[in-house]
Structures are given as structure tokens and as C-alpha cells.
C-alpha positions in Angstrom: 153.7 42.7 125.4 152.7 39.1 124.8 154.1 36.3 122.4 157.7 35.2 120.8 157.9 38.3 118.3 156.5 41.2 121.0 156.2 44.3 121.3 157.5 44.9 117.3 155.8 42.7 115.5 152.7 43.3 117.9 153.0 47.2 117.4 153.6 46.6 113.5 150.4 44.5 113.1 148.2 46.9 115.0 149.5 49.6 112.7 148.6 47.4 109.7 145.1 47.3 111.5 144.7 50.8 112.0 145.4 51.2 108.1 142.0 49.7 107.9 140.3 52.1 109.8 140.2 50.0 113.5 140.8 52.2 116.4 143.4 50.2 118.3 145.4 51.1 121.8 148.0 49.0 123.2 148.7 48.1 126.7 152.8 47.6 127.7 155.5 48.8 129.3 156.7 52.4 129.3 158.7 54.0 126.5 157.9 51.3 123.4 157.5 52.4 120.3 154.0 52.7 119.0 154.2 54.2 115.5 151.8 56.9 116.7 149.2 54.8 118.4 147.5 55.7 121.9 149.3 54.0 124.4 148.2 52.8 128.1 151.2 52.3 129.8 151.5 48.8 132.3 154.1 48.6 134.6 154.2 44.9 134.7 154.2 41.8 132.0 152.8 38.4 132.3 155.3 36.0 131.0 154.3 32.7 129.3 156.0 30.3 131.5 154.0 31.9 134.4 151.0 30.1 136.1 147.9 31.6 134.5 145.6 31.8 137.5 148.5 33.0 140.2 150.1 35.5 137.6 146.3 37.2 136.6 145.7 38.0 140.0 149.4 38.6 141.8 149.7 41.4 138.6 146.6 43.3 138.3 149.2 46.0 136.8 150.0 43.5 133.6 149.0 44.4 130.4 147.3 41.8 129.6 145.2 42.0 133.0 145.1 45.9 132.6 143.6 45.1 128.6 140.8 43.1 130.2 139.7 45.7 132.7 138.9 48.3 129.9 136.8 45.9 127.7 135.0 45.1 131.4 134.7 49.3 131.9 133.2 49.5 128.6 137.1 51.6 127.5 137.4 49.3 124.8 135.3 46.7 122.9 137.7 43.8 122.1 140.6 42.7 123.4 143.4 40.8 121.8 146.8 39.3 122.8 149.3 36.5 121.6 150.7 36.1 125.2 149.8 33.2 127.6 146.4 31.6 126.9 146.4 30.4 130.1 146.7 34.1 132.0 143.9 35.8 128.6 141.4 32.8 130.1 141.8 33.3 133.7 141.8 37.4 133.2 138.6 37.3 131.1 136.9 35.0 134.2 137.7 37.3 136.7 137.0 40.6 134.6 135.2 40.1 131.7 133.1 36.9 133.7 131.3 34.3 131.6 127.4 34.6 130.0 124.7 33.9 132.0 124.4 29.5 131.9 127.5 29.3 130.4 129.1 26.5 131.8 132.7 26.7 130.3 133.8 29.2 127.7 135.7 27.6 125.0 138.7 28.5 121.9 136.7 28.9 118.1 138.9 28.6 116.0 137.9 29.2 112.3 139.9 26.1 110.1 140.3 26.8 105.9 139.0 23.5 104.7 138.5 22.8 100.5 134.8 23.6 100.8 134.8 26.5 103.1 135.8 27.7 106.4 134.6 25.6 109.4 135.2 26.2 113.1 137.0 23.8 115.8 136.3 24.5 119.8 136.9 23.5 122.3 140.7 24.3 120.6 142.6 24.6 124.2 140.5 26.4 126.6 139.5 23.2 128.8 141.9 20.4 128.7 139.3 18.4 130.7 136.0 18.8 130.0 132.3 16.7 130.7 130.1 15.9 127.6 127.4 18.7 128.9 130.3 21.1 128.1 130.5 19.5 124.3 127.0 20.1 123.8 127.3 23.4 124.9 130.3 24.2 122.9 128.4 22.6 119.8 125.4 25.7 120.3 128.4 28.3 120.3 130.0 26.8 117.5 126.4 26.9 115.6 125.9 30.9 116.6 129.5 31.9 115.7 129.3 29.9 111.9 126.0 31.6 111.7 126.8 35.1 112.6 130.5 34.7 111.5 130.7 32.7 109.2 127.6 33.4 107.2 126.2 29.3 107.0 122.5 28.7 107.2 121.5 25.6 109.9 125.7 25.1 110.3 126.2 21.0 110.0 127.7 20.1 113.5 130.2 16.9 114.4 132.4 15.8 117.4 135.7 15.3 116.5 136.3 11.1 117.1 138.7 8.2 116.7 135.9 6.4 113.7 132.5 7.8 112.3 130.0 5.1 113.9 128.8 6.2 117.4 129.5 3.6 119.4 133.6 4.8 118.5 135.4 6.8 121.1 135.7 7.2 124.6 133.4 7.7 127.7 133.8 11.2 126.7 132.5 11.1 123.5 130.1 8.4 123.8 128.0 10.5 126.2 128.3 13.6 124.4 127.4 11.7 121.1 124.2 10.7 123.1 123.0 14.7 124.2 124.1 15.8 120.6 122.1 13.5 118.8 119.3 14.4 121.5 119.5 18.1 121.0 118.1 20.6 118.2 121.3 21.2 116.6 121.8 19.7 112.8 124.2 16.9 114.5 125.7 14.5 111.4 127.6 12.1 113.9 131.2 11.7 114.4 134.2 12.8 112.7 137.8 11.9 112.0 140.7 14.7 112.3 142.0 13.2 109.2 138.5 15.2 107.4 139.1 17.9 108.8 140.6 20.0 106.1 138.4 18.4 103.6 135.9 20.0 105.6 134.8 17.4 108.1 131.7 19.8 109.2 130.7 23.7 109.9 131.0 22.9 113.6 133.5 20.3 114.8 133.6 19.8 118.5 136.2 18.6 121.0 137.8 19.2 124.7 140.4 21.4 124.7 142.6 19.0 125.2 142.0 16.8 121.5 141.3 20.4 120.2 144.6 21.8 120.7 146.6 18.6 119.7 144.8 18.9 116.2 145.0 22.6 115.7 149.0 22.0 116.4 148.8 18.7 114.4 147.5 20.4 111.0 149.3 24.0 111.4 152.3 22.0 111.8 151.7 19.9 109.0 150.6 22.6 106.7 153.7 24.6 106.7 156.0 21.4 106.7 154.7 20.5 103.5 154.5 24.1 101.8 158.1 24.5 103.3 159.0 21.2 102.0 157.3 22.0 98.7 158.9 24.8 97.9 162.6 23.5 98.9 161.8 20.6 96.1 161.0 23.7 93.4 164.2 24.9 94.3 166.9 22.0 94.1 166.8 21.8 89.9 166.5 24.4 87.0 163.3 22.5 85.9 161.7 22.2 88.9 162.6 26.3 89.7 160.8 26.6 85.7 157.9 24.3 86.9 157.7 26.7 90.2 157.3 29.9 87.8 154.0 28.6 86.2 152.7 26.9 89.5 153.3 30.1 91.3 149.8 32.0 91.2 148.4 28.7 92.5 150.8 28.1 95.1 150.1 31.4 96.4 146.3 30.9 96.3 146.6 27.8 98.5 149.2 29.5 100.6 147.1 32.1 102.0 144.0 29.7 102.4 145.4 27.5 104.2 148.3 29.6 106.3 146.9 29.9 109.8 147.8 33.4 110.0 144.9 34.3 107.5 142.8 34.1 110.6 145.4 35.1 113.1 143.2 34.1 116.0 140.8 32.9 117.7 137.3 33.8 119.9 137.0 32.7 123.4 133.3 32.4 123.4 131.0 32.6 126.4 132.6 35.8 128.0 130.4 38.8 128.4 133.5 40.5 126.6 134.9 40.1 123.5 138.3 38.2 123.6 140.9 37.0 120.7 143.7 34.8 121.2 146.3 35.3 118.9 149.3 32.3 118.3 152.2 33.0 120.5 154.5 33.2 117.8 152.1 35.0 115.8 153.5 37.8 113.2 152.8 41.2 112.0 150.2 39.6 109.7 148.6 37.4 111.8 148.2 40.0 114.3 146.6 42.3 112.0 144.3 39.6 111.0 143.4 39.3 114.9 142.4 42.9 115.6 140.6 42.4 112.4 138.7 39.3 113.8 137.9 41.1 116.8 136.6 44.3 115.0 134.2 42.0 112.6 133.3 40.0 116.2 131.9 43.5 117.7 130.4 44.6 114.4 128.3 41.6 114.2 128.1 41.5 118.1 129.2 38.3 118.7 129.0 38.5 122.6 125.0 39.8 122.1 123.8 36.7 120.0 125.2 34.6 122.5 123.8 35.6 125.1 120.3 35.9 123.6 120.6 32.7 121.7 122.3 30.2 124.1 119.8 27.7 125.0 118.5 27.8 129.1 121.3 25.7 131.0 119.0 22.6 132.2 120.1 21.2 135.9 120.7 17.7 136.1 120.5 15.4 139.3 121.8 12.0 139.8 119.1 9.3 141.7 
């Protein structure tokens, strides 16, 4: 029941999924159509204007709360949803509860660059976070673009107004500092403007920066297609141009159209959860479930948790 398009273009994802051979049930209201899939029937919806926290526990009948209770019961492996992000954060705290040492989970979210996917995080989980939380985010980032992603000793980098340390706020400065300190293949600072040149495998941010970028290049990327292909349009030679540019444009189309990945992990959990964009479509959804199917076939939550280095307690003097 969550995000701009739901339930159709929800229901017509997951039946592109199921295609694929993914088992998939949805949680909603009574009566929707479900093209044939098994559905658990919710008697209540959280909305996205709703406060996350307030919402997750005042409707422990939602779908999206009602989702989270059978990954936690072991009735389902994965969960996905394109409703709030708030409400899918606070419901997988209460339910799913976070790895052992994990201080904050965070939002991976795989970027198409020119040499290769890499993957951003924090990209909206924490809109405030300390620079003991970067570091940590920068060891889930490395395990996901390991086990996900397939790169040996991923190159890591936190996301920064200029590549020289001493660039950036408080924030940064100090996280620079336990990055540089720690075992993780750390290559400094990097700009946003790098990041679809492929800045790094693992750039790392709050939540806050995180999400303003995500929104910042998505936005970008289909202005410009969108503006590209309005400019093939306006004359007979640029329409004749557009003919012999076409298997190209496509080819840069899908690798760089965000619904190719059509979500994102919220690492740290001792579930497995995928956000989805609000106003995601049929295909992005699709692409979701089949995110979350590939995260529990390489057990993503597992490696975590085994790999996640001991949580070291500080003390001020």
C-alpha cells in the first residue's frame, strides 16, 4: 500500500517479480487486486505525511508494520516497500532490531557510475549523524560492495566539499581522522560532482548530505535525458540523428535510470529490508523485490553480522 503509484503499480511489479521465480506476498487492505498472488490482508495503511515513530506503533495493524513482523517471525525473508522511509526505519527498530554493535543502520544505495556500480550510505536514514557512525557505515558499505557487488578490497571515500582533508566540516574532519585510522582501503575525500564518474566503491555520508545528492543526481539524470530527447524531436534531422543514436541512448538509459536498481538496503537490521522510491514504478519495483531476493541469496544480513568489526567504547577525560 505504500508510494505515489500503489497498490497497481506495486501489485504489477511484484507480478513481474514473481515471473522470475521470487515467491512474493503482499500486505494491504482487503479486496485489492493481486493478479493471483497470496495476499495478507492489513486493515490499516501508514500514509507518508504521517510521523514515522508515532504511526509504527499507534498502527501495529499497517501493512507496512504487519510486513515487518513476518520477516521478524521468520514468515518471510525480505521485506520491501516504497511507502514512508521514515515509518520502514522505525518498524524495522522495533521488529526487525538492529545487529549486535551496530550503532545506526544506514540507506545503501547502489549508484551506476562510468566504471562500475558503487554504493552511497548513509543516503537518508540519519539526517544527523556522529563521525563514529561514518566509520561504521564505511565497514557496511565495504561488506555490501564485496558480497553485492562482487569488488575485491572495495576503495572507500567520504563524500566532501574538496579532496584535501583538512576540507569540510567538524563532521567530516573527525570522521576523515577514524577513517584514515581504520583497516578499510580509505583513498580520502570525495566531491559529489565525481560521483557518477565513479568517485569510489564506497562513498560515505550522513543521511542528511546522502539524500540531498541521491535527489541531486536522479533529478539531474532524467532532466537531461528528458531534455535530450525533446531536442531529437523538435527537427526532421535531429528525429534522423535520434534513429542512429537510438541503441546507445537506450544503453545509457537503463544504466543510468535509477529504477534499474529500484531500491535500496537498510543495513544493520537483523532483517532484511529494501526501500523502494516513493514514486517508484512497476519496474522499479520489480527490480526491488529482485534486490531483496539477491540480498538473502547472498545473505546479506549474515555477513554483517559476522564481519562488522567489535563496536570499541570510548570515554571522554
Amino acid at each position: 500500500m505504500g508510494g505515489d503509484r500503489a497498490p497497481d503499480e506495486i501489485v504489477a511489479g511484484a507480478l513481474d517479480a514473481a515471473a522470475d521465480g521470487i515467491e512474493i506476498v503482499l500486505f494491504g487492505l482487503p479486496g485489492i487486486d493481486t493478479g493471483g498472488l497470496e495476499l495478507v490482508e492489513a486493515d490499516d495503511v501508514i500514509a507518508m505525511h504521517e510521523k514515522p515513530a508515532e504511526a509504527v506503533r499507534a498502527k501495529p495493524g499497517s501493512s507496512l508494520v504487519a510486513a515487518h513482523i513476518a520477516v521478524a517471525e521468520s514468515r518471510a525473508d525480505a521485506v520491501v516497500s516504497a511507502g514512508n522511509t521514515g515509518a520502514m526505519l522505525a518498524a524495522g527498530l522495533l521488529h526487525l532490531r538492529r545487529l549486535q554493535g551496530v550503532m545506526r543502520p544506514a540507506i545503501a544505495v547502489p549508484i551506476p557510475t562510468r566504471r562500475g556500480p558503487s554504493v552511497l550510505l548513509d543516503a537518508g536514514a540519519n539526517a544527523d549523524a556522529r563521525p563514529e557512525h561514518l566509520l561504521q557505515f564505511a565497514h557496511m558499505g565495504a561488506v555490501f560492495a564485496e558480497d553485492i557487488l562482487g569488488l575485491a578490497r572495495p576503495e572507500v571515500r567520504l563524500l566532501s566539499i574538496g579532496e584535501e582533508p583538512e576540507k569540510g566540516n567538524q563532521l567530516t574532519l573527525e570522521a576523515h581522522a577514524l577513517l584514515s585510522a581504520s583497516e578499510l582501503h580509505f583513498a580520502g575525500n570525495a566531491e559529489s560532482r565525481d560521483l557518477l564518474a565513479g568517485a569510489a566503491d564506497v562513498v560515505v555520508c550522513d543521511g542528511f548530505t546522502g539524500n540531498v545528492a541521491l535527489k541531486l543526481l536522479e533529478g539531474t539524470i532524467k532532466t537531461l535525458l528528458e531534455a535530450l530527447r525533446e531536442e531529437i524531436a523538435a527537427t526532421p534531422r535531429g528525429k534522423l540523428g535520434g534513429l542512429l543514436i537510438r541503441p546507445a541512448a537506450r544503453r545509457l538509459r537503463t544504466q543510468l535510470d535509477p529504477d534499474t536498481y529500484g531500491g535500496a538496503y537498510l543495513l544493520g537490521l537483523r532483517g532484511l529490508s529494501v526501500i523502494a522510491h516513493g514514486n517508484s514504478s512497476r519496474q522499479a519495483i520489480a527490480n526491488a523485490i529482485r534486490l531483496a531476493a539477491r540480498g538473502v541469496e547472498h545473505d546479506v544480513v549474515g555477513r554483517l553480522a559476522s564481519r562488522m568489526p567489535e563496536r570499541r567504547s570510548t570515554a571522554a577525560v
